[in-house]
C-alpha positions as CSV (number, residue, x, y, z in Angstrom):
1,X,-7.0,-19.8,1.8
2,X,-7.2,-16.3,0.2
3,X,-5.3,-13.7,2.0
4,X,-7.6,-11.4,3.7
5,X,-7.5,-7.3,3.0
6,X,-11.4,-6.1,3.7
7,X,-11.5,-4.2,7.2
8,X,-15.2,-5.2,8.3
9,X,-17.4,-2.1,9.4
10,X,-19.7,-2.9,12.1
11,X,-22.9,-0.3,12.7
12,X,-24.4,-0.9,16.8
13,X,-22.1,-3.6,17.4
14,X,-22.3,-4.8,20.6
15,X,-19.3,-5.9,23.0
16,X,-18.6,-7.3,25.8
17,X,-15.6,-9.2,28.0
18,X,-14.3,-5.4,27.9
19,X,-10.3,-5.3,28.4
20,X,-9.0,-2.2,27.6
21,X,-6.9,-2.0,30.4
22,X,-5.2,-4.8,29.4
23,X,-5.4,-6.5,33.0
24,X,-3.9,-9.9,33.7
25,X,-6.7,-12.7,33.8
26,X,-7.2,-16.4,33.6
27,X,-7.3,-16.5,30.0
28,X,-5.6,-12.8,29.4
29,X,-1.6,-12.2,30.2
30,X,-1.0,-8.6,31.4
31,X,-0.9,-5.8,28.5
32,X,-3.2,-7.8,26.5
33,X,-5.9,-5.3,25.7
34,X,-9.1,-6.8,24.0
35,X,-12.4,-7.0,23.8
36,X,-15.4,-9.6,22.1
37,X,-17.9,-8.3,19.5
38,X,-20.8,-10.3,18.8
39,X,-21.9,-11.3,15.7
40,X,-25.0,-12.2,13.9
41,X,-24.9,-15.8,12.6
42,X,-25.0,-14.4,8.5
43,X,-21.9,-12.3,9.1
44,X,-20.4,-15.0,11.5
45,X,-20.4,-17.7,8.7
46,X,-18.9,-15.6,6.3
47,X,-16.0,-14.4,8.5
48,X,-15.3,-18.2,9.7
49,X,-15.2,-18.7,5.9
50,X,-13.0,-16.4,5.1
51,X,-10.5,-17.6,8.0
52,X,-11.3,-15.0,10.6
53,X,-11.6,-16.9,14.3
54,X,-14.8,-16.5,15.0
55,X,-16.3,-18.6,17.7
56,X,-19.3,-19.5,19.3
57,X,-20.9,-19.6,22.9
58,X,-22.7,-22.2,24.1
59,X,-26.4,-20.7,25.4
60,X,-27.3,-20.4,28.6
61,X,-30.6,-22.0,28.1
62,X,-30.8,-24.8,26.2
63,X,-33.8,-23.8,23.7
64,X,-31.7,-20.2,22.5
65,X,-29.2,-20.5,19.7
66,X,-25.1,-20.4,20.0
67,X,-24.2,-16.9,20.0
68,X,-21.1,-15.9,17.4
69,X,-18.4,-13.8,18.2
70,X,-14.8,-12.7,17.4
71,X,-12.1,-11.2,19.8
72,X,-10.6,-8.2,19.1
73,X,-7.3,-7.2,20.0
74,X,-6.4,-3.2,20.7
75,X,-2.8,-2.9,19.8
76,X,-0.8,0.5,19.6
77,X,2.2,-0.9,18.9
78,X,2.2,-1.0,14.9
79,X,-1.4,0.5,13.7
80,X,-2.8,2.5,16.8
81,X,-6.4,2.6,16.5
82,X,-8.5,5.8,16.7
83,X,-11.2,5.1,19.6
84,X,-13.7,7.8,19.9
85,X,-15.9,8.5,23.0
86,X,-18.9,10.8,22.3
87,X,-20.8,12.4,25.3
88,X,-22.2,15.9,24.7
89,X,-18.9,16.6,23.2
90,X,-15.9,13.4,21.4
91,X,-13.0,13.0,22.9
92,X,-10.2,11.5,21.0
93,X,-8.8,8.7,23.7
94,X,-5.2,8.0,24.1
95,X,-3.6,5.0,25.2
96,X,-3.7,5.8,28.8
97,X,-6.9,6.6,28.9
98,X,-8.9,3.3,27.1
99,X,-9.3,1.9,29.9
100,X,-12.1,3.6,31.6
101,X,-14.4,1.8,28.8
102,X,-13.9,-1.9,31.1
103,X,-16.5,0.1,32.8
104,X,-18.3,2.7,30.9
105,X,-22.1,2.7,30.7
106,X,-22.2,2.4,26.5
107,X,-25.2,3.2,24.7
108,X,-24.0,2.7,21.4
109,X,-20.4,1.4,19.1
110,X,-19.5,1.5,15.9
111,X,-16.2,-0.2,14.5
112,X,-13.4,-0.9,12.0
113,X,-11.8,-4.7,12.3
114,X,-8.7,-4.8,10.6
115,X,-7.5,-8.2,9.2
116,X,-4.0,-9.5,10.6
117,X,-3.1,-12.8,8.4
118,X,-1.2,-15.3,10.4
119,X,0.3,-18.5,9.5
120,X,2.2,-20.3,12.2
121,X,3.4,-23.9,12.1
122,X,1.2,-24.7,9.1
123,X,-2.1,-23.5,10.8
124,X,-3.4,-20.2,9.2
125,X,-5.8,-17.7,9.7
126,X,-7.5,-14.0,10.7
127,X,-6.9,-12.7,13.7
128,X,-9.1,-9.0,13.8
129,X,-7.7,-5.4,15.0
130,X,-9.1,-2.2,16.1
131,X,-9.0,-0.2,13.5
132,X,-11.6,2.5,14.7
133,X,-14.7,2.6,17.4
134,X,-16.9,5.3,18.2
135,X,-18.5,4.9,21.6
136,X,-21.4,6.4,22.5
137,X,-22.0,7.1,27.0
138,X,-24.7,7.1,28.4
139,X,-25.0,10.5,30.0
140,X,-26.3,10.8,33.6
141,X,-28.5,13.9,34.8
142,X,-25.9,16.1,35.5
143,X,-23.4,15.3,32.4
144,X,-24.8,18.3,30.5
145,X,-24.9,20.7,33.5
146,X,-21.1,20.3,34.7
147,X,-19.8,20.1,30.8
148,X,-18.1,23.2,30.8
149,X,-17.1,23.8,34.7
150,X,-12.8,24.4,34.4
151,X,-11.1,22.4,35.8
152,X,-9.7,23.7,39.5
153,X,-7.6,26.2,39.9
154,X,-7.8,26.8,35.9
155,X,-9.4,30.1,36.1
156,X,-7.8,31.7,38.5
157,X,-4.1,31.7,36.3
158,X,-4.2,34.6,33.4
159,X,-1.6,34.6,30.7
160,X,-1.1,39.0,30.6
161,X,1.7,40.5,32.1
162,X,-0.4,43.2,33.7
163,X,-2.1,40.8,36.1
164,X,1.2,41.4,38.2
């Protein structure tokens, strides 16, 4: 098998089994942050192709088709990724902060995978990164209202000397 270089763009992705927090779990040891985009079954057959682990879930109702899918790991160790959350305003999130997307009320992603080639033991393949996301909130009625409010106590400090 090929190495694999091509980062895959994905345009309203959708995701799900959300752990940016990185919380300890039956089939998730603590730190491990992650998450599972889903794929439609022409892009799913390439990936698996190529080597990428895609897999598949088996439906809930018997007449629907498996449903293709890849985990995605988001590591800041080597090749941080830049995840973007866009309200009325983007907001560049750091590390710390990811993890409010377990939760988060998302309207709309868009992604970079990175490929990470692995060979262990004789068994190959392509394990996929965060590379980029762009998540889009869904705002609630008063998002827009209390956009700009300072935050306590902020307004009240001045930076000139003749305040004193």
């Amino acid at each position: 098998m090929a190495e694999v270089k091509k980062n895959i763009s994905i345009d309203n992705a959708r995701i799900g089994y959300r752990n940016f927090s990185g919380n300890e779990g039956k089939y998730n040891p603590k730190g491990n942050r992650n998450f599972c985009v889903f794929l439609d079954d022409d892009l799913a057959h390439v990936l698996e192709k190529d080597g990428w682990n895609v897999r598949w879930l088996a439906p809930q109702d018997p007449e629907d088709d498996k449903q293709a899918y890849l985990q995605v790991k988001v590591s800041y160790k080597k090749f941080p990724p830049k995840i973007v959350l866009i309200t009325g305003t983007k907001k560049i999130l750091q590390e710390a902060e990811v993890g409010i997307l377990d939760w988060a009320d998302i309207s709309s992603v868009d992604l970079i995978l990175r490929p990470y080639n692995w060979d262990v033991g004789g068994k190959h393949g392509v394990k996929a990164y965060l590379k980029a996301m762009y998540i889009t909130i869904v705002e609630d009625e008063f998002e827009a209202k209390y956009r700009d409010v300072p935050t306590s106590g902020q307004a009240s400090f001045q930076d000139d000397d003749e305040a004193f």
